[in-house]
N, C-alpha and C positions, 0 to 999 in steps of 0.2 A: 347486509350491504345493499345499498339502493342502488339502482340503474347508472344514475351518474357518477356516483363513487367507484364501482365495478367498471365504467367505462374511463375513468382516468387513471385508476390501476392499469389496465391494459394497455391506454397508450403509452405511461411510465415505462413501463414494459417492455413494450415496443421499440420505446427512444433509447433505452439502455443495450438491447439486443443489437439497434441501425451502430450508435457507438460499439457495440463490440465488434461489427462485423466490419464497419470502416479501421478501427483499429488494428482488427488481425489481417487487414487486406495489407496496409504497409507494413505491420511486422513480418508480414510473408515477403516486400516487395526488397524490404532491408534484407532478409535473412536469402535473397536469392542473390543482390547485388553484393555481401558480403561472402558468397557464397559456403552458407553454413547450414549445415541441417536443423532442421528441427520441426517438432507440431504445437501446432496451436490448438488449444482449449478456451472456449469464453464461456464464461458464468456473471451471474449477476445476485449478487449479494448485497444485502443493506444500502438499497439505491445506488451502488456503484460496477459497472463492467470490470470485470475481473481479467486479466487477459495473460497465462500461463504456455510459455513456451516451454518445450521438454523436449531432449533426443533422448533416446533408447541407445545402452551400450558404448562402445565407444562415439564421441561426436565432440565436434571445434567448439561445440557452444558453450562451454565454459570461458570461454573467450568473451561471453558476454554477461558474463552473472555477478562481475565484480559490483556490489551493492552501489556505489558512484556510479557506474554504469548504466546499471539498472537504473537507477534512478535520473541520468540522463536523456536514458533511452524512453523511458515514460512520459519525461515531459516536452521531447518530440512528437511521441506519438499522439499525447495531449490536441498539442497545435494541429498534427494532425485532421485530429477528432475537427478541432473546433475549425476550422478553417472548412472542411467538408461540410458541418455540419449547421454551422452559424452558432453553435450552442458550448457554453462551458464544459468541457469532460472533466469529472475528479477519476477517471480512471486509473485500475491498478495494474500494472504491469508485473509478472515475475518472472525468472530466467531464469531455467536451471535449477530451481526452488531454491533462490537467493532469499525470498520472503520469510521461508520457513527457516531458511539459516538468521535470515535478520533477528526473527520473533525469537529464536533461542537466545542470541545475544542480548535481547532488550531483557530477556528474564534475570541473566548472569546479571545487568546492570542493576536492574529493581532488587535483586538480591541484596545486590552489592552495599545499595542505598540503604535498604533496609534495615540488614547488620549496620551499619552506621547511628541509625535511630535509636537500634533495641540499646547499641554502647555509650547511648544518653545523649544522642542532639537532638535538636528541637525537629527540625527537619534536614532532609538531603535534595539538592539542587542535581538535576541530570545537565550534561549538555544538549546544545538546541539540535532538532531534530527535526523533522517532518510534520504535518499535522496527521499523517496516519501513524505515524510511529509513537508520537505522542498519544493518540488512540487507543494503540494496541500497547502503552505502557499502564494508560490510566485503565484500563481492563486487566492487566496484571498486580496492578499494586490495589484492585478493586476485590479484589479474587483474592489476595493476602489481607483484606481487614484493612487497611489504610485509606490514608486520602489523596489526594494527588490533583493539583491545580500547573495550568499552563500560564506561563508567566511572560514577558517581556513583549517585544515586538519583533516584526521579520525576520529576519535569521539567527536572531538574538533568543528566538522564542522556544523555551524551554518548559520540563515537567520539574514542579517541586513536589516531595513526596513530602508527609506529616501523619503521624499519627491521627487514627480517626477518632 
């Protein structure tokens, strides 16, 4: 790796880390004016800040893990980001490990599809989703041997699965 390539890794780096940590400053500031426990964890994964709230044991936070929510509450803290930062955040938020209940569910649905395929269609159409959800479908149905293209526009915008 040359000097400059190694020094734009690290301010990558860097900008992902300033977004996590503006990030978890107002999920800390929400989670006090809502008065609800919880801790923050940031990671930075596949060029995006990761940003995992969790209580231990009993705790209100599941009052905010409702996936809608979740995913309200992300693209607050988005504008957030970006409003602080001058810069676009694709940041992920999860709550309560809403993400890891999402990713389960998106498997049931690929399943779902799938069987549908193997009973002779050509292809199976998902409902429109997110563009990480659509992500982490097309790495499921990537993982079973298929294909999987994202199809339509704005909220319209969905995964069709098909035989590879």
């Amino acid at each position: 790796m040359t000097q400059a390539t190694s020094d734009e890794a690290l301010e990558t780096s860097s900008s992902f880390d300033d977004e996590g940590d503006v990030a978890a400053d107002y999920i800390e500031e929400l989670l006090d004016i809502c008065d609800l426990d919880g801790d923050i964890d940031i990671s930075v994964t596949d060029n995006r800040a990761y940003i995992s709230v969790n209580a231990s044991g009993e705790s209100n936070l599941r009052l905010l893990s409702h996936p809608d929510t979740v995913s309200a509450l992300q693209e607050l803290t988005r504008l957030a980001v970006q409003t602080k930062t001058g810069d676009f955040s694709r940041l992920i938020l999860d709550v309560g490990g809403s993400r890891e209940q999402r990713q389960r569910e998106l498997e049931v649905i690929v399943n779902e599809a799938i069987a549908t395929i193997e009973a002779g269609s050509d292809s199976a159409a998902l409902e429109p989703m997110s563009s990480y959800e659509r992500k982490l479908v097309h790495d499921i149905v990537a993982a079973r041997g298929l294909h999987s293209e994202s199809e339509g526009e704005g909220r319209d915008r969905h995964t069709v699965i098909r035989r590879a």
